[in-house]
Structure formats: C-alpha cells, structure tokens
MARBAZA-720642 format. One line per field, with one value per atom (N, C-alpha, C): residue in three letters; x, y, z. Coordinates in nm, 2 decimals, decimal comma. Example, Ala and Ser with C-alpha at 12.3 -4.5 7.8 and 13.67 -1.06 7.14 Angstrom:
BEGIN
code	[Ala | Ala | Ala | Ser | Ser | Ser] .
X	[1,32 | 1,23 | 1,32 | 1,28 | 1,37 | 1,29] .
Y	[-0,57 | -0,45 | -0,33 | -0,22 | -0,11 | 0,00] .
Z	[0,78 | 0,78 | 0,78 | 0,71 | 0,71 | 0,79] .
This chain:
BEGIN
code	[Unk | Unk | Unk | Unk | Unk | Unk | Unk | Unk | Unk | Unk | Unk | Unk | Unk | Unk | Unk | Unk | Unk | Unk | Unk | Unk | Unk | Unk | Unk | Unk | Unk | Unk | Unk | Unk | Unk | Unk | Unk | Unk | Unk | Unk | Unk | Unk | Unk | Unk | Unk | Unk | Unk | Unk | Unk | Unk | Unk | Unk | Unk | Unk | Unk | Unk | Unk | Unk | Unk | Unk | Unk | Unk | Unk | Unk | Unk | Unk | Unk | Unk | Unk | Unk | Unk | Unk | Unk | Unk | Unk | Unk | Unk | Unk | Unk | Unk | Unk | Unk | Unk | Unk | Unk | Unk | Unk | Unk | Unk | Unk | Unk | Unk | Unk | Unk | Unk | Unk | Unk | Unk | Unk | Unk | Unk | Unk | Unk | Unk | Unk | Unk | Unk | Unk | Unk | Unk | Unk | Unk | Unk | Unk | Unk | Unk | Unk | Unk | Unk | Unk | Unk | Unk | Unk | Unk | Unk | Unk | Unk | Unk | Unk | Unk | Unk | Unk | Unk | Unk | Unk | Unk | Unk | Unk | Unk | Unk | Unk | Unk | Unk | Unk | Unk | Unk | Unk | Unk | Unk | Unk | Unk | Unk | Unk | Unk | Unk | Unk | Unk | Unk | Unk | Unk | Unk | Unk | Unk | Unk | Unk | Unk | Unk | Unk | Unk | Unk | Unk | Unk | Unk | Unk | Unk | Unk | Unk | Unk | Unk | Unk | Unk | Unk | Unk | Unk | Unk | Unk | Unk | Unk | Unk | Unk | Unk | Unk | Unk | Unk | Unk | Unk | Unk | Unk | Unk | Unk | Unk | Unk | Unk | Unk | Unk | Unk | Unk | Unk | Unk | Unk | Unk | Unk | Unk | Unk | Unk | Unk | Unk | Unk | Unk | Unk | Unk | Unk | Unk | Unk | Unk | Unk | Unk | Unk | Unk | Unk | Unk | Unk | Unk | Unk | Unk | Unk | Unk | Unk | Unk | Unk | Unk | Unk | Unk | Unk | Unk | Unk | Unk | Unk | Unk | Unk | Unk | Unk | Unk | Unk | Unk | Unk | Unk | Unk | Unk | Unk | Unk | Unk | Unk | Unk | Unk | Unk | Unk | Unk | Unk | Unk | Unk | Unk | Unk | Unk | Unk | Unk | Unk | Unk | Unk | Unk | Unk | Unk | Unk | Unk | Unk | Unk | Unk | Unk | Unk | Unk | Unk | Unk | Unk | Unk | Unk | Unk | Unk | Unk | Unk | Unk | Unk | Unk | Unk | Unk | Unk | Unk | Unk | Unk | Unk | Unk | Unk | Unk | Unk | Unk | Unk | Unk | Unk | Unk | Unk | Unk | Unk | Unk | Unk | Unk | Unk | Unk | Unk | Unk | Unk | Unk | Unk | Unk | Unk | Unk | Unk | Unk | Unk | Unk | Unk | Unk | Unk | Unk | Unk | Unk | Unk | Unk | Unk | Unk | Unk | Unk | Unk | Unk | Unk | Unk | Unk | Unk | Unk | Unk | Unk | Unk | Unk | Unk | Unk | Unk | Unk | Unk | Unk | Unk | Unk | Unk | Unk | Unk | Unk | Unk | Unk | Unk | Unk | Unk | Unk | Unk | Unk | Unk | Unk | Unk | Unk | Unk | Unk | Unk | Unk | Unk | Unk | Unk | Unk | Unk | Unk | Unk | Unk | Unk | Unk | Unk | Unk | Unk | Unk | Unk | Unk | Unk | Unk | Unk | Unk | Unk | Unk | Unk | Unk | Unk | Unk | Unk | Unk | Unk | Unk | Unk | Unk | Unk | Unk | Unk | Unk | Unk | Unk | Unk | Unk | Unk | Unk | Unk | Unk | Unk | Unk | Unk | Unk | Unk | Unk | Unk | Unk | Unk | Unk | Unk | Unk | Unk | Unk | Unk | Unk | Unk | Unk | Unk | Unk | Unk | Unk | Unk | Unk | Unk | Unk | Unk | Unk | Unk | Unk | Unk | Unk | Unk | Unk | Unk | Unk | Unk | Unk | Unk | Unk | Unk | Unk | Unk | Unk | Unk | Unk | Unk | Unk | Unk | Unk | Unk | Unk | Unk | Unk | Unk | Unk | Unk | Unk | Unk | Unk | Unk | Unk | Unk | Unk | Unk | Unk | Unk | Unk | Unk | Unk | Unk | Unk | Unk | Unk | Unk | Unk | Unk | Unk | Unk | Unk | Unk | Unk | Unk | Unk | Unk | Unk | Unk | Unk | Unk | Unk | Unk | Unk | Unk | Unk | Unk | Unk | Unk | Unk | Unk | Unk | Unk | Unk | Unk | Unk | Unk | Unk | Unk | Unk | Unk | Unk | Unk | Unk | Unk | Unk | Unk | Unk | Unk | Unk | Unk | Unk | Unk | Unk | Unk | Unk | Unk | Unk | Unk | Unk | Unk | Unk | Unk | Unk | Unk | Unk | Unk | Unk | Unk | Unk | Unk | Unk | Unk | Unk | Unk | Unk | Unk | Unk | Unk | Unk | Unk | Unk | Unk | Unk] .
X	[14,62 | 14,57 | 14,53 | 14,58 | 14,58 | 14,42 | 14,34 | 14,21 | 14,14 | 14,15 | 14,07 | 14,11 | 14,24 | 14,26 | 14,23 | 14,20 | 14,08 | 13,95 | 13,89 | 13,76 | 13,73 | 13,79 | 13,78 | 13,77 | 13,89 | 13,92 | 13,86 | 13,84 | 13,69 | 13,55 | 13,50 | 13,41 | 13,31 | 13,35 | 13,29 | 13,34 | 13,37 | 13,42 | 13,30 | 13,18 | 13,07 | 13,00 | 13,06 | 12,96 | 13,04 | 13,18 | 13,25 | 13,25 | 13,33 | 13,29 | 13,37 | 13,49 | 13,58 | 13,48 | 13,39 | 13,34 | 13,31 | 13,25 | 13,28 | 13,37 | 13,52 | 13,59 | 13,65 | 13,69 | 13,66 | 13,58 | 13,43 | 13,35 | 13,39 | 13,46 | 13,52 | 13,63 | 13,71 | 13,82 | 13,79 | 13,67 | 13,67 | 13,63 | 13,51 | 13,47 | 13,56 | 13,69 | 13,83 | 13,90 | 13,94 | 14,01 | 13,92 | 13,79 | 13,75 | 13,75 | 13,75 | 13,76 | 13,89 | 13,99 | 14,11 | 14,18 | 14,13 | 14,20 | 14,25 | 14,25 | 14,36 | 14,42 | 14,49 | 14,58 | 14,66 | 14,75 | 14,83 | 14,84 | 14,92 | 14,93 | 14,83 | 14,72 | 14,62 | 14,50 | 14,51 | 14,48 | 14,53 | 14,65 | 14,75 | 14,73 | 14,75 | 14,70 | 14,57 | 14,47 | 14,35 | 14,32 | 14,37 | 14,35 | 14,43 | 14,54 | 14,65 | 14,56 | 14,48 | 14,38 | 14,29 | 14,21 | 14,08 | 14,16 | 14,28 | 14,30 | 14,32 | 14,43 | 14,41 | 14,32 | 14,24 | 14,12 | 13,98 | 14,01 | 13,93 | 14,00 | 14,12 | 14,19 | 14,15 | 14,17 | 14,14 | 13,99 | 13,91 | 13,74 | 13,69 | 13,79 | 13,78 | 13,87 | 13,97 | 14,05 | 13,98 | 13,89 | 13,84 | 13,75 | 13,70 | 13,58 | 13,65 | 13,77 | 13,81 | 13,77 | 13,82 | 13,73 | 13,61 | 13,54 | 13,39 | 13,36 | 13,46 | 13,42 | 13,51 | 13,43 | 13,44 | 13,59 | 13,53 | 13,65 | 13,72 | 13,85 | 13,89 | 13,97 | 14,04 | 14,13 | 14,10 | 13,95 | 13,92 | 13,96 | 13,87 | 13,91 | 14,04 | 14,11 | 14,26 | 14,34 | 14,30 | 14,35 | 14,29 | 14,11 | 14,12 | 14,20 | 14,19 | 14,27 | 14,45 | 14,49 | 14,64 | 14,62 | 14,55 | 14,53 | 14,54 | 14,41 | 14,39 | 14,53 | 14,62 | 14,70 | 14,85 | 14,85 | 14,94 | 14,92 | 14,82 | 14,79 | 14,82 | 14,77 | 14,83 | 14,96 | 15,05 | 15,19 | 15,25 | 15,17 | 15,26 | 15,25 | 15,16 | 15,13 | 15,22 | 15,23 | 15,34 | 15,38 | 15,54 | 15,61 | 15,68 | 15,67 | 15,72 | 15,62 | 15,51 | 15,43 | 15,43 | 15,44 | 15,50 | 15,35 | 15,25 | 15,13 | 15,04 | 15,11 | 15,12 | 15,18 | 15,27 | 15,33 | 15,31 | 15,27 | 15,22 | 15,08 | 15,02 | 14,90 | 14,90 | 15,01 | 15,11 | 15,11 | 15,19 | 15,27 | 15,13 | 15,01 | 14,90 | 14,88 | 14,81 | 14,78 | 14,82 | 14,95 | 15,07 | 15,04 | 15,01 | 15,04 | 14,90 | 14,80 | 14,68 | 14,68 | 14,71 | 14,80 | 14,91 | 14,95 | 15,05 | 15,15 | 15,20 | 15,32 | 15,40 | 15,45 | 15,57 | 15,69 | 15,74 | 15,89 | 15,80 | 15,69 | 15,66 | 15,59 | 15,56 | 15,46 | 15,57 | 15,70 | 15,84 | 15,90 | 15,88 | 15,96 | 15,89 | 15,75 | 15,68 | 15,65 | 15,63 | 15,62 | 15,81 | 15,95 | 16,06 | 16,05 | 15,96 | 16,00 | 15,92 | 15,84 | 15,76 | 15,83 | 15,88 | 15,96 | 16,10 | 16,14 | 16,26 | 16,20 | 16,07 | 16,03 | 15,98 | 15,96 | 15,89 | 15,94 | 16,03 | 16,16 | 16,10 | 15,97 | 15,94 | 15,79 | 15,74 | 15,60 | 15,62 | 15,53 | 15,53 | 15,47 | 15,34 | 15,21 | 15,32 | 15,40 | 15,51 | 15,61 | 15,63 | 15,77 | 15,64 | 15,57 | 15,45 | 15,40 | 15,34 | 15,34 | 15,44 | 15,58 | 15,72 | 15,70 | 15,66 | 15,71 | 15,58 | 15,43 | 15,35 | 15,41 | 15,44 | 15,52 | 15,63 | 15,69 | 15,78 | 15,76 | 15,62 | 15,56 | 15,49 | 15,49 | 15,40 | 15,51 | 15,60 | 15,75 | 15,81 | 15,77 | 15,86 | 15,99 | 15,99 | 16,11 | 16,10 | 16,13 | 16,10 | 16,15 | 16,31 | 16,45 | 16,42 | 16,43 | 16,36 | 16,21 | 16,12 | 15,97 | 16,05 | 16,04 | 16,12 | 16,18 | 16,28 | 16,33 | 16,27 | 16,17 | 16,03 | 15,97 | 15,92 | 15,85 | 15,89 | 16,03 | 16,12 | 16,14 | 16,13 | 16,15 | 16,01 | 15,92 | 15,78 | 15,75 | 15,83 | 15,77 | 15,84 | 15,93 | 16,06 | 15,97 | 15,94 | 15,85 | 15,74 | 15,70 | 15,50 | 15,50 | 15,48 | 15,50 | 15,32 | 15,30 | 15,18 | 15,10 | 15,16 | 15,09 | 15,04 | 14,90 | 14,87 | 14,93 | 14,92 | 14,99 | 15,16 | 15,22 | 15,36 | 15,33 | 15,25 | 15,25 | 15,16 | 15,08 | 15,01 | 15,12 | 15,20 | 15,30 | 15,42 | 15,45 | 15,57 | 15,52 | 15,40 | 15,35 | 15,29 | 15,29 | 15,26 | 15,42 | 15,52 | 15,71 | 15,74 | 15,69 | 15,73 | 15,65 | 15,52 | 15,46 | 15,53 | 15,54 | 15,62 | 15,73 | 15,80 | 15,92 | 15,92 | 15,77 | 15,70 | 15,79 | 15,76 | 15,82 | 15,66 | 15,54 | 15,40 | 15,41 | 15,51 | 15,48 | 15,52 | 15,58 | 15,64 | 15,49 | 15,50 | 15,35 | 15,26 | 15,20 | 15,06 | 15,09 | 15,22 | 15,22 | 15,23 | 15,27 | 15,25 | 15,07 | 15,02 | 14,88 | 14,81 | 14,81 | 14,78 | 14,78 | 14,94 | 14,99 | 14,87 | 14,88 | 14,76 | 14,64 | 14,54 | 14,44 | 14,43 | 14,53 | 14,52 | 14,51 | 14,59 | 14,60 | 14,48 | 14,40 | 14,33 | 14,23 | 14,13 | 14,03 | 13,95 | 13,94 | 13,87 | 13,87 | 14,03 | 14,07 | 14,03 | 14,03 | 14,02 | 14,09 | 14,23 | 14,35 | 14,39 | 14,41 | 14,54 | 14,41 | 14,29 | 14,22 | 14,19 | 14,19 | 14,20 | 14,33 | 14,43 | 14,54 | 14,57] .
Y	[6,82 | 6,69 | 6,67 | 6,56 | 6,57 | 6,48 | 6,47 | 6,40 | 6,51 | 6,60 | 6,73 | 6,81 | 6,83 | 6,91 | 6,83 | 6,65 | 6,62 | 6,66 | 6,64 | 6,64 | 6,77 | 6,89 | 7,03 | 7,04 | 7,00 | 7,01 | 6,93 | 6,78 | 6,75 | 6,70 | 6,70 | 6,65 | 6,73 | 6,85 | 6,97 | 7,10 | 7,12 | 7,24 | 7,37 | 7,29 | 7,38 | 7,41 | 7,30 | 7,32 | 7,30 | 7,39 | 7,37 | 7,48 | 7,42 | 7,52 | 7,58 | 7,62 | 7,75 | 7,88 | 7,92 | 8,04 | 8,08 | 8,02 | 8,06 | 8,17 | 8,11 | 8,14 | 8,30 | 8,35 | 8,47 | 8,59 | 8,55 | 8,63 | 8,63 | 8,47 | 8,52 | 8,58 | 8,59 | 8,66 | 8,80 | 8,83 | 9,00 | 9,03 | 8,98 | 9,02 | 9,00 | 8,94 | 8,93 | 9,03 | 9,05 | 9,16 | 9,35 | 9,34 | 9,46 | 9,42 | 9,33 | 9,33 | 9,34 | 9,33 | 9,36 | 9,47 | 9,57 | 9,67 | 9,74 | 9,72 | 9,79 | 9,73 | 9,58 | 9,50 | 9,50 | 9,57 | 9,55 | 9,36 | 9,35 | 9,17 | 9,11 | 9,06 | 9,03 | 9,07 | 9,18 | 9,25 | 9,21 | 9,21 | 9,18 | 9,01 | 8,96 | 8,81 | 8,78 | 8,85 | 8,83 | 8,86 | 8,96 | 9,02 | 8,95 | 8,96 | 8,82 | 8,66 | 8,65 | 8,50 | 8,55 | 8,65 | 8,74 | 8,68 | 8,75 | 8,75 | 8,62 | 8,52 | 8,40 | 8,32 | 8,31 | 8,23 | 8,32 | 8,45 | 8,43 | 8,40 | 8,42 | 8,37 | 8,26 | 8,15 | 7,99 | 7,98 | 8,04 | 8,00 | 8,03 | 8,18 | 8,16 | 8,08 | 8,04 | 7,97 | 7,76 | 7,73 | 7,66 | 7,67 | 7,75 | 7,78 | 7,74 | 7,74 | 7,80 | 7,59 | 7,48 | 7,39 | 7,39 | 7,44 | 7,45 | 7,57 | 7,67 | 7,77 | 7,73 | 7,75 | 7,77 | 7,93 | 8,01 | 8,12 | 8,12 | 8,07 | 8,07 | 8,17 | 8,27 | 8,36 | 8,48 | 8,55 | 8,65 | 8,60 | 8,46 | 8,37 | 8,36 | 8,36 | 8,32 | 8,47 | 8,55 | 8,71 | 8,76 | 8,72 | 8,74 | 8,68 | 8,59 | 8,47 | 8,51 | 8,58 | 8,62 | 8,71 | 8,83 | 8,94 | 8,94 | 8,82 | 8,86 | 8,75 | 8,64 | 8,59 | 8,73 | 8,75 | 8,86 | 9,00 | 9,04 | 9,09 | 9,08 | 8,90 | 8,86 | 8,81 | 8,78 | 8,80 | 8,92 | 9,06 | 9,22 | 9,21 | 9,16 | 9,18 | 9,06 | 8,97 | 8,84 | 8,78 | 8,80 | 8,77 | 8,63 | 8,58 | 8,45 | 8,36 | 8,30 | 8,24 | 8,12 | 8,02 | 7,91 | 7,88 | 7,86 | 7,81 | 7,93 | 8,06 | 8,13 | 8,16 | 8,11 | 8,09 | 7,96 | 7,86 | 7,69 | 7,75 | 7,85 | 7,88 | 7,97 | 8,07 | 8,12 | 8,00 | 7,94 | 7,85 | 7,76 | 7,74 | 7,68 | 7,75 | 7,89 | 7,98 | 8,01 | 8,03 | 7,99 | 7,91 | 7,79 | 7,63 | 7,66 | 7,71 | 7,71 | 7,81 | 7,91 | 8,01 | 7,94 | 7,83 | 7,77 | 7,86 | 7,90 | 8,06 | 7,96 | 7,86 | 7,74 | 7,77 | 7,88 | 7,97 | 8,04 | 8,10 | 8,14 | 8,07 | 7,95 | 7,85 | 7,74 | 7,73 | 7,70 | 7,79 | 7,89 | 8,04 | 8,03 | 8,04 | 8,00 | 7,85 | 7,77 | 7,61 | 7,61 | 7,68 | 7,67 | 7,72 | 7,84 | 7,94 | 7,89 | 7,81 | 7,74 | 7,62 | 7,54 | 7,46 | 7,51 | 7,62 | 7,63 | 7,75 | 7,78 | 7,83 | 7,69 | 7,57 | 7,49 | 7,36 | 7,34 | 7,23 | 7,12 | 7,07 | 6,99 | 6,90 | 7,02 | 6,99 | 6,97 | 6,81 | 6,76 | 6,82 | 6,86 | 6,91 | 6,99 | 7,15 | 7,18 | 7,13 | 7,01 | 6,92 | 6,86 | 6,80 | 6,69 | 6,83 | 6,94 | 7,03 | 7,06 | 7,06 | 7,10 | 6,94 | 6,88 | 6,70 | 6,71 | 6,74 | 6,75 | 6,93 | 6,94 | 7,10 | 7,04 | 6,95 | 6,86 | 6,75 | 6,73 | 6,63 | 6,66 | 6,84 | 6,84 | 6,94 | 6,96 | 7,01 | 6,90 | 6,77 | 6,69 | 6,67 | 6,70 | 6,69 | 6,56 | 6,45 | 6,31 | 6,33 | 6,35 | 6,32 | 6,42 | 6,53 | 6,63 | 6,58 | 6,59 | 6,51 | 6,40 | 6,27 | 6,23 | 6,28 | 6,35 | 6,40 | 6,45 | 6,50 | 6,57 | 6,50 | 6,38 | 6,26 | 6,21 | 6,19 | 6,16 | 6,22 | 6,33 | 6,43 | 6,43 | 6,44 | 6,45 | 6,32 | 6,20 | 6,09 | 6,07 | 6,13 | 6,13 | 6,20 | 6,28 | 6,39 | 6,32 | 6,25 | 6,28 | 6,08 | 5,97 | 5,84 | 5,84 | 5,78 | 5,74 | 5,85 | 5,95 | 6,04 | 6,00 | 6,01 | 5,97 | 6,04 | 6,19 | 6,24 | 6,24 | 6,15 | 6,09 | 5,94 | 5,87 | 5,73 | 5,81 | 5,85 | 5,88 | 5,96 | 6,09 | 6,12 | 6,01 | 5,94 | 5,83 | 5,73 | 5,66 | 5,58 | 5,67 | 5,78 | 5,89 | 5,86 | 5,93 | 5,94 | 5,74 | 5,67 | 5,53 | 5,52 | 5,58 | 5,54 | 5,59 | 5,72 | 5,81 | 5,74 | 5,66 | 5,63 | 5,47 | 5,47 | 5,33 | 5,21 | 5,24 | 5,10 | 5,12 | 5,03 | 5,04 | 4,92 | 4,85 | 4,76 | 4,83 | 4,91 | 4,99 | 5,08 | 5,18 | 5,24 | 5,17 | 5,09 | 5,00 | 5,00 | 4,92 | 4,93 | 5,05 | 5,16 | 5,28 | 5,31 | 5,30 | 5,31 | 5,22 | 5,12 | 5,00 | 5,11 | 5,12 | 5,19 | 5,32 | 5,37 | 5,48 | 5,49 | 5,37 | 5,29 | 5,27 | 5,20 | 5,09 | 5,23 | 5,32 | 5,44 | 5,55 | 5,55 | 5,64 | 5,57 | 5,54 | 5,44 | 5,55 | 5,65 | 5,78 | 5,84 | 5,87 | 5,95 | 5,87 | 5,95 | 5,88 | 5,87 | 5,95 | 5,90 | 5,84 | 5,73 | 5,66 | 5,51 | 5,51 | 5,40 | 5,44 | 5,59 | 5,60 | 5,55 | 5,61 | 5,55 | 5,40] .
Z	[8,26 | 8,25 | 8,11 | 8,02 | 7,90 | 7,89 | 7,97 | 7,95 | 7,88 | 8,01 | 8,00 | 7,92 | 7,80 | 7,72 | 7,58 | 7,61 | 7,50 | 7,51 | 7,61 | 7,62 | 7,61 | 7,63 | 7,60 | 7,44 | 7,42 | 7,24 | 7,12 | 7,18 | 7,07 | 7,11 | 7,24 | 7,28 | 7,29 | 7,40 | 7,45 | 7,36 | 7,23 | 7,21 | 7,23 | 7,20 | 7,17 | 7,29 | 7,39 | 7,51 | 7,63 | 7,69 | 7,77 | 7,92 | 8,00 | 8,13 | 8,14 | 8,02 | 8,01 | 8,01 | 7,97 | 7,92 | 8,06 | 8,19 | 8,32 | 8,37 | 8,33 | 8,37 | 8,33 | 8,25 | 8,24 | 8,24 | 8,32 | 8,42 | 8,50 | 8,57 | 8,72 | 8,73 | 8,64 | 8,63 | 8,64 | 8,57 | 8,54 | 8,72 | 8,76 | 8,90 | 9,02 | 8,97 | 9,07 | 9,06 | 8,91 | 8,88 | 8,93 | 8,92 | 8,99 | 9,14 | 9,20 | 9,35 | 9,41 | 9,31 | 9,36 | 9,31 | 9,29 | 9,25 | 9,30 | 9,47 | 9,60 | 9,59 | 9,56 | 9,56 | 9,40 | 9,42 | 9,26 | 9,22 | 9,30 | 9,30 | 9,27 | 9,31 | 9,30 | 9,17 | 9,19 | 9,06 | 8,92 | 8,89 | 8,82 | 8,76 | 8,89 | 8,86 | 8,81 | 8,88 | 8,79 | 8,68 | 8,63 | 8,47 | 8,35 | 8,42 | 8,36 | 8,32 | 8,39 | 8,42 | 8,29 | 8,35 | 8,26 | 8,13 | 8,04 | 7,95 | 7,88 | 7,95 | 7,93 | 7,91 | 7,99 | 7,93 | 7,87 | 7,86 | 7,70 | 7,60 | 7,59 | 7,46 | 7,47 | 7,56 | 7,55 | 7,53 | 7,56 | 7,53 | 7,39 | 7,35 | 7,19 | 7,10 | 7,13 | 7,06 | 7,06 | 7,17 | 7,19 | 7,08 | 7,04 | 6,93 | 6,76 | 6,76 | 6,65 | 6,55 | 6,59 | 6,56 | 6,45 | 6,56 | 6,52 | 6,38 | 6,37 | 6,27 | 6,13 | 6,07 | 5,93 | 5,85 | 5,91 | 5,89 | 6,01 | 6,04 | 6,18 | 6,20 | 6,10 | 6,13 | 6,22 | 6,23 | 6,31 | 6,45 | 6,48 | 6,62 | 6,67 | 6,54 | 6,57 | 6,64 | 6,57 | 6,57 | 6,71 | 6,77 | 6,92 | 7,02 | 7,01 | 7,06 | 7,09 | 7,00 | 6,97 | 7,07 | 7,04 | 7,11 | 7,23 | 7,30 | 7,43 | 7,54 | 7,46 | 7,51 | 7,50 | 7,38 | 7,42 | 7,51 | 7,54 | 7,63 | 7,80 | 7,78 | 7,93 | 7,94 | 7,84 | 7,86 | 7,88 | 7,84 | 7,86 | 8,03 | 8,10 | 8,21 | 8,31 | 8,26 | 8,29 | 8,18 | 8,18 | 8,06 | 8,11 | 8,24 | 8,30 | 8,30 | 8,22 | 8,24 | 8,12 | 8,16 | 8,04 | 7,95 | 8,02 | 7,97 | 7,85 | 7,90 | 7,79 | 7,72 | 7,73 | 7,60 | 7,45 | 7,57 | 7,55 | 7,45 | 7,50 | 7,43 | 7,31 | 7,30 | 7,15 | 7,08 | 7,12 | 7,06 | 6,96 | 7,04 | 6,96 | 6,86 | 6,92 | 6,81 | 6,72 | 6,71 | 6,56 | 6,48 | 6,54 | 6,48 | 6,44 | 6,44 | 6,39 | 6,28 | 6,29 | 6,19 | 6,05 | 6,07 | 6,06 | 6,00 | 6,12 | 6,13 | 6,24 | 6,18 | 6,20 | 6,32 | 6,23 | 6,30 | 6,44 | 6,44 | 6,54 | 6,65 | 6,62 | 6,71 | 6,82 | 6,72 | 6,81 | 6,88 | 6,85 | 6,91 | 7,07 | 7,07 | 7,18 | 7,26 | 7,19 | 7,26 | 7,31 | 7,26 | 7,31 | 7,44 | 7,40 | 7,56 | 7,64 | 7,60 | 7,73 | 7,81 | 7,70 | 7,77 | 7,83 | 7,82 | 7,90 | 8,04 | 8,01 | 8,17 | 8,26 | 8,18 | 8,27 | 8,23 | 8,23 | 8,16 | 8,20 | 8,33 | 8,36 | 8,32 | 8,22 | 8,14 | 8,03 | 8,04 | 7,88 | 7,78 | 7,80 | 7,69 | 7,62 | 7,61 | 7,51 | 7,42 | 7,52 | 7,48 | 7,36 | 7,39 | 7,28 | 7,17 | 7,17 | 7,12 | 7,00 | 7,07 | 6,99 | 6,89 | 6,91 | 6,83 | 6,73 | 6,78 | 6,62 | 6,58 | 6,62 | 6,50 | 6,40 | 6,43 | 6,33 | 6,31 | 6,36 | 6,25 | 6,14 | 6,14 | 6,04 | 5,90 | 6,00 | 5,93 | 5,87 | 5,85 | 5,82 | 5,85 | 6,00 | 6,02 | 6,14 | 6,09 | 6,19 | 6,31 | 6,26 | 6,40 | 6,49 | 6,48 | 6,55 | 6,65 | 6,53 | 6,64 | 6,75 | 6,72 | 6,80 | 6,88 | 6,89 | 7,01 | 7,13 | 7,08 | 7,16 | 7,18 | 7,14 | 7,18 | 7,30 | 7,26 | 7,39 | 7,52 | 7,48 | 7,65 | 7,68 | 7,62 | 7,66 | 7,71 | 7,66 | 7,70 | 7,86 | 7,88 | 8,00 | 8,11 | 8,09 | 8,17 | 8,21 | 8,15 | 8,19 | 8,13 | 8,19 | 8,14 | 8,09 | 8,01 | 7,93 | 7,91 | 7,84 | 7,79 | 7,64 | 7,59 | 7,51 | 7,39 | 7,37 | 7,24 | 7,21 | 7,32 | 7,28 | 7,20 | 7,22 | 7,20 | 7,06 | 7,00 | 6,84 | 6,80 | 6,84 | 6,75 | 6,74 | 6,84 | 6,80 | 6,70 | 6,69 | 6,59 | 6,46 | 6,46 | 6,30 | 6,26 | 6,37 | 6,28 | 6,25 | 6,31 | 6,26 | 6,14 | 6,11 | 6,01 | 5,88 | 5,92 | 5,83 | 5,76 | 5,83 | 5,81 | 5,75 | 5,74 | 5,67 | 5,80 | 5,87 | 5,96 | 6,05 | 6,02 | 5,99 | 6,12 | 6,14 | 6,28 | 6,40 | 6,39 | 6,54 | 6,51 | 6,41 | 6,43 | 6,48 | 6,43 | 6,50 | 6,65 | 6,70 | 6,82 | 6,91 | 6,86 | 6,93 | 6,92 | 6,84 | 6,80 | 6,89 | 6,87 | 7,01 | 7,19 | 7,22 | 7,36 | 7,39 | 7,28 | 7,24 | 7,28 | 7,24 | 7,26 | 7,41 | 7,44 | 7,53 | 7,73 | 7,64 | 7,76 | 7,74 | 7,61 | 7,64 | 7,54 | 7,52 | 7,42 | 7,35 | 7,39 | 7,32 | 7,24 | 7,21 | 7,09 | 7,01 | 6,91 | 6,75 | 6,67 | 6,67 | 6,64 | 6,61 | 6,73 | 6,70 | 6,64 | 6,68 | 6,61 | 6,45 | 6,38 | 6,24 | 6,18 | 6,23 | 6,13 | 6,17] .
C-alpha cells in the first residue's frame, strides 16, 4: 500500500509500528522451532523487518552508512534463508539506492520484478534509479509498467512529471504534478516542484 510506505517513510519515521514487529518475529521463531517451515518463515520475517525498522531510521540520521551496513546485513540474512522472496529483494534494491551502489540497487529491484512481474512499487523503484541515472527513456519505461500494474499510483505520476520536467516540456510536468496532487494531497513532492 503505497499510503503506508509514505506515511512510514516521512511522517512516522521516528515514531512507527514497525519496531513491533520483529519482537514478534523473534517469539515465533522460538515457538516454532519443532516446525522447520514455520520456523524458517519466522526468522526469515525476524530478519526482514529489522532490516526495515533500521533502514526506516536511516532519514533521520546524520551518519547513515552504519544503518545502511545493518540494514544490508540483516536483509541478506533473510534472503540466505529464502532466496525466492521479491520484497526482499525490493528492500536490496533500496538499500543500494541509499548506498548509491546504482549497478547493485537494479541488480535487485530487477530480481524483484521478475519474481513478482505483477508489483508496481519495483517497477516505480527501477524508474527513480534512472531518474537519478539520467537515463529518461529508460525511467519512462518503468513509469509505464508500473503505471500498467497498479492505476493511480502516486510515485508513477511525480517520476513521470520529474522525466517531462527533465526534458523541459514543464506543461506535461505540471500536469503529472497536478495527477499527483489530486491522488494523494500529502506528499510534498509533487507540490515542491
């Protein structure tokens, strides 16, 4: 739900109900330790969302590489344990892009999209990685399948009016900035540029 991966990311970074969640993970993962499966699944969880409750932090800090380097750790962790899991990958794929380690942040938002060919957030992911690559035609393309996938997703309508902007054609931007607006009134975004 792209509401809740704003309101996580600039609203609540300091004060969110991720940090929950990997206590409950840990008390699943010791209650299931007669069940491989289950077990498996929980620790796999455990690891994912601490990576996301510290990578959630990283915002707010001033030195962000240590955050970044937990964060790495505890998501590759839970891919040694499940290597078919797109959202972990989707969550590499950030960590990179925060890193800005470019070649590796598409290596992962790719493999996400081709485990889950049907979710936008990587497809929109892959389009600001070549928005910031300067690579328009590219973004665009990922605008596009993200926009195909998931209709009125807000961060297709702000990266499609950033590559119009880019491209100084400033009246198709506005109106993608407008679409922006008009689907989600919150961000700040698409009302700064």
């Amino acid at each position: 739900d792209e509401a809740e991966l704003e309101r996580r990311r600039y609203y609540n970074s300091g004060n969110n109900s991720y940090d929950i969640y990997p206590v409950m993970f840990e008390v699943a993962a010791k209650l299931s330790q007669s069940d491989k499966y289950y077990h498996t699944k929980a620790t796999v969880l455990l690891h994912y969302f601490t990576g996301l409750v510290i990578r959630l932090k990283i915002p707010l800090t001033e030195n962000k590489v240590p955050l970044i380097e937990q964060a790495l750790a505890q998501q590759k962790t839970a891919l040694e344990l499940e290597e078919f899991s797109p959202y972990i990958y989707n969550e590499l794929g950030v960590l990179y892009h925060y890193k800005k380690d470019y070649k590796k942040a598409e290596k992962y938002y790719t493999k996400a999209t081709e485990l889950s060919p049907g979710w936008a957030i990587p497809q929109s992911n892959l389009s600001s990685l070549f928005i910031i690559k300067k690579e328009y035609q590219k973004a665009l393309q990922y605008v596009d399948k993200a926009d195909s996938l998931q209709n009125n997703l807000q961060s297709t309508s702000v990266h499609r009016g950033f590559i119009h902007e880019m491209k100084s054609n400033l009246l198709l931007a506005e109106e993608e900035y407008r679409n922006a607006i008009e689907i989600n009134s919150r961000h700040f975004a698409p009302f700064e540029r």
